[in-house]
C-alpha positions in Angstrom: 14.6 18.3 -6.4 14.0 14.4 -4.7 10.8 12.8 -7.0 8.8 11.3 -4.4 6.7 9.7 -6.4 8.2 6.9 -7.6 9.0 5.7 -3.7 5.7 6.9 -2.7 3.9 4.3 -5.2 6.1 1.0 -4.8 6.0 2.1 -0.9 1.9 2.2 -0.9 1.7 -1.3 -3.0 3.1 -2.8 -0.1 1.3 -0.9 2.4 -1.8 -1.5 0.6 -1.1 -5.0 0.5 -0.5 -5.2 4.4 -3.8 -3.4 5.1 -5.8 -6.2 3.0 -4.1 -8.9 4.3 -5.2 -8.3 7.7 -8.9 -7.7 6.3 -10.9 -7.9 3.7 -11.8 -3.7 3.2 -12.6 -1.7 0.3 -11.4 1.4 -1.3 -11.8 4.8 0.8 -11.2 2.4 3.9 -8.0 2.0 2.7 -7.3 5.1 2.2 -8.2 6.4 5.6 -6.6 3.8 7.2 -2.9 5.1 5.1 -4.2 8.4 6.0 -4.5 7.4 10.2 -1.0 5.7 10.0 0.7 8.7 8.0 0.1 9.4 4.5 -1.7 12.5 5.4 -1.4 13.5 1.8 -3.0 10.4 0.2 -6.2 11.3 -2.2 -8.4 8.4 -4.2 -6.6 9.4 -7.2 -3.5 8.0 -5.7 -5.4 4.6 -4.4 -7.5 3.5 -7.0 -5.1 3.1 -10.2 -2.6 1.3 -7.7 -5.5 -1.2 -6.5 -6.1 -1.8 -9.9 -2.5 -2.4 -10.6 -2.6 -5.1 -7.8 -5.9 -6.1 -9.3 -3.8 -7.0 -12.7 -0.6 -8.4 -10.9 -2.9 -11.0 -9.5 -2.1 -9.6 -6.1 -5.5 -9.1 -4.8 -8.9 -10.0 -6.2 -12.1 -7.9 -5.8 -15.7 -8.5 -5.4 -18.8 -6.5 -5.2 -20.7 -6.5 -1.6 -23.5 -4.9 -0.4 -23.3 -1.7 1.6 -25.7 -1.2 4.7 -24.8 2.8 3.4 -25.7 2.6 0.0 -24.1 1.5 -3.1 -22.5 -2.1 -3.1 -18.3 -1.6 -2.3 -15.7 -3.4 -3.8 -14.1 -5.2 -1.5 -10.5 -6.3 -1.8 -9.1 -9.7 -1.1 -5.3 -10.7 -1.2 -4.4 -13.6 -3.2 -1.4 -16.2 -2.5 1.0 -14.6 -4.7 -0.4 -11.4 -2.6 0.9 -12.8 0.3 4.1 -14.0 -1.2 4.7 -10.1 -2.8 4.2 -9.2 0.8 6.5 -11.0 2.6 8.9 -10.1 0.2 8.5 -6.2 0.2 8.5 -6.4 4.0 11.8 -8.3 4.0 13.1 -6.0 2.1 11.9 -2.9 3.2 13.3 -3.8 6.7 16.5 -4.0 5.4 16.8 -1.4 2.7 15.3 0.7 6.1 18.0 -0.3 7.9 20.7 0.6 5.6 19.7 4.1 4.8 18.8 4.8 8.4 23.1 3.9 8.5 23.7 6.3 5.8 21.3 9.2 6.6 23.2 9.3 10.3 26.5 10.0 9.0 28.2 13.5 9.8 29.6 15.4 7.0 29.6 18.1 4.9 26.1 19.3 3.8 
């Protein structure tokens, strides 16, 4: 059986990067925002560790910020090397997307 996971987690470090990079958001937004686009199946569990992991790489920063809701949020913040990742992944994605849309629409035996 295909393991998912490992695609699914390099695929959402980019994806989360592309969601911070067009705003500063926190958390749960995040993850409704994967959840709008697609990743119906997405749960915190999934989100958190990986923010963290960007949070390490030096890909994005955090800070604590008020919430007019409650408790403050961490908010996420992408970093140069963020941005650099970013480009990167989606420069690749695009063609690595390409090439296996090529393969998947050849006729054969299945």
């Amino acid at each position: 059986m295909f393991d998912k996971s490992q695609l699914m987690r390099g695929t959402l470090e980019g994806c989360i990067l592309k969601i911070i990079n067009l705003e500063v958001t926190y958390g749960y937004e995040i993850m409704e925002k994967l959840k709008n686009y697609g990743f119906e199946d997405i749960q915190e569990g999934t989100i958190y560790p990986l923010l963290v992991r960007l949070e390490k790489k030096g890909l994005i920063f955090a800070e604590f910020r008020p919430s007019p809701l409650g408790p403050s949020r961490k908010y996420y913040f992408i970093t140069k090397d963020g941005i650099e990742t970013l480009s990167s992944f989606e420069a690749y994605w695009n063609s690595l997307s390409n090439t296996v849309k090529k393969i998947i629409s050849l006729e054969g035996k299945q």
